[in-house]
C-alpha positions in Angstrom: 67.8 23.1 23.7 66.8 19.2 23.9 68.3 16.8 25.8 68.7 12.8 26.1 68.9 10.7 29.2 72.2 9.4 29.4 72.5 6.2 31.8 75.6 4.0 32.5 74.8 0.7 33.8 77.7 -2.1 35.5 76.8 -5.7 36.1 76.9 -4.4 39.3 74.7 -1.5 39.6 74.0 2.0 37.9 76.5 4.4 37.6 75.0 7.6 35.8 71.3 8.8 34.8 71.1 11.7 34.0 69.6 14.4 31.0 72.7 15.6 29.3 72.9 17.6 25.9 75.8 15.3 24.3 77.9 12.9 25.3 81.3 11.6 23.6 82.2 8.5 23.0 85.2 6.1 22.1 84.1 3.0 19.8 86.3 0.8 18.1 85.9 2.1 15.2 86.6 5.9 16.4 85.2 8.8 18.3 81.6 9.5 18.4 79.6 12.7 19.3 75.9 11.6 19.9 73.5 14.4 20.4 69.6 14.6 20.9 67.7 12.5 17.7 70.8 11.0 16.7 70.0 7.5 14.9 69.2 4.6 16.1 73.3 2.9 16.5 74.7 0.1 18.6 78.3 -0.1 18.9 81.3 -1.6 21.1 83.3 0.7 23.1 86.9 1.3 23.8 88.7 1.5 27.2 88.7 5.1 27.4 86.9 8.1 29.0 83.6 9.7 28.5 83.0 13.2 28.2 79.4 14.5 29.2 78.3 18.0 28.6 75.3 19.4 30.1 73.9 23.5 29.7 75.7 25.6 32.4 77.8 23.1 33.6 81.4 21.8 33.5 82.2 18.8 31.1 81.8 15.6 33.4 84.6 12.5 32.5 83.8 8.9 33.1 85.9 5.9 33.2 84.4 3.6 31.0 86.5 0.3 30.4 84.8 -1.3 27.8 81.5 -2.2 26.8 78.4 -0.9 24.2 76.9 1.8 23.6 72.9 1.6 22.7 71.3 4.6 21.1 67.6 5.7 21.0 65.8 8.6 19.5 65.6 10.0 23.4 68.0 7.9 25.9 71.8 6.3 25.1 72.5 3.7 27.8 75.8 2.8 28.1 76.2 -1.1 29.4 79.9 -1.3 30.4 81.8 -4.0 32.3 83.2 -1.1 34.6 82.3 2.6 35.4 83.7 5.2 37.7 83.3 8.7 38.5 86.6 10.6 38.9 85.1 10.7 43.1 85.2 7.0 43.0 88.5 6.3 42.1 91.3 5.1 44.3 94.0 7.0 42.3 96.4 4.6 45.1 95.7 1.6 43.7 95.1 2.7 39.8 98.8 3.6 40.1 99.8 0.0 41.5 97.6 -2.0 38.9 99.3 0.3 36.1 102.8 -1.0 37.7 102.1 -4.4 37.9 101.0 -4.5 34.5 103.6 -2.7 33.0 106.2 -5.2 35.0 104.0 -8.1 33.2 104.3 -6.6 29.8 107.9 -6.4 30.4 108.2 -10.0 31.3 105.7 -12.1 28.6 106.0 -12.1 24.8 103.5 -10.1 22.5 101.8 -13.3 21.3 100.9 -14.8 25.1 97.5 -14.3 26.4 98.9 -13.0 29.2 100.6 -10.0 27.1 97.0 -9.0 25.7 95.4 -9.6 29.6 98.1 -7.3 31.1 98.0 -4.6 28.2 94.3 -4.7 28.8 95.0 -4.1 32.6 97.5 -1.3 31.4 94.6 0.6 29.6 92.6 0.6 32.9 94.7 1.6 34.9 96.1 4.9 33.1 92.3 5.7 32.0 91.4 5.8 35.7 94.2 7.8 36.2 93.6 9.7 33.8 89.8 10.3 34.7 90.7 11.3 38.3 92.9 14.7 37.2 95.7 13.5 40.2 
């Protein structure tokens, strides 16, 4: 079976590079399965979870907040604004960013830009939590 590199890449530094079989994929415009040869496609990402499937191995989930998603005939790189393996998260402080923004939704009106900040910070939070199965 054929494979694609996969890499994940953070202003900061690079999360993931590895040969995978398929990898899914949240855009903005819905969920996307991307498999060896698939076209050519650029597109925004959500903040949600990736799901990376490689031959005789368990289906590995990334945090992904944000981002795009490049595709190639052989390699997908994935530029995000944030990445983290389910090792790397500090489920401990996920849980108090998803309390502090759900106190500051509570508080500001829909149309502040506060409100949209805060859900933002929501949709982190519970997608780090979310990623790291505690």
């Amino acid at each position: 079976m054929s494979t694609f590199l996969l890499e994940i890449v953070t202003p900061e530094r690079k999360v993931y590079a590895e040969q995978v079989d398929m990898v899914s994929v949240k855009g903005t415009e819905g969920e996307l399965g991307i498999l060896p040869n698939h076209i050519p496609l650029v597109t925004p990402l959500r903040i949600a979870p990736i799901t990376v499937k490689k031959a005789g191995s368990k289906d590995e989930v990334i945090a992904v907040n944000g981002g795009f998603m490049e595709v190639r005939k052989d390699k997908v790189v994935i530029l995000a604004e944030s990445a983290e393996l389910p090792e790397q998260i500090d489920i401990d402080r996920a849980r108090a960013a998803k309390e502090r923004a759900e106190k500051r939704l509570a508080e500001t009106k829909q149309d502040n830009v506060d409100f949209k900040r805060a859900e933002a910070s929501l949709q982190r939070a519970l997608n780090r939590i979310g990623v790291s199965g505690k």
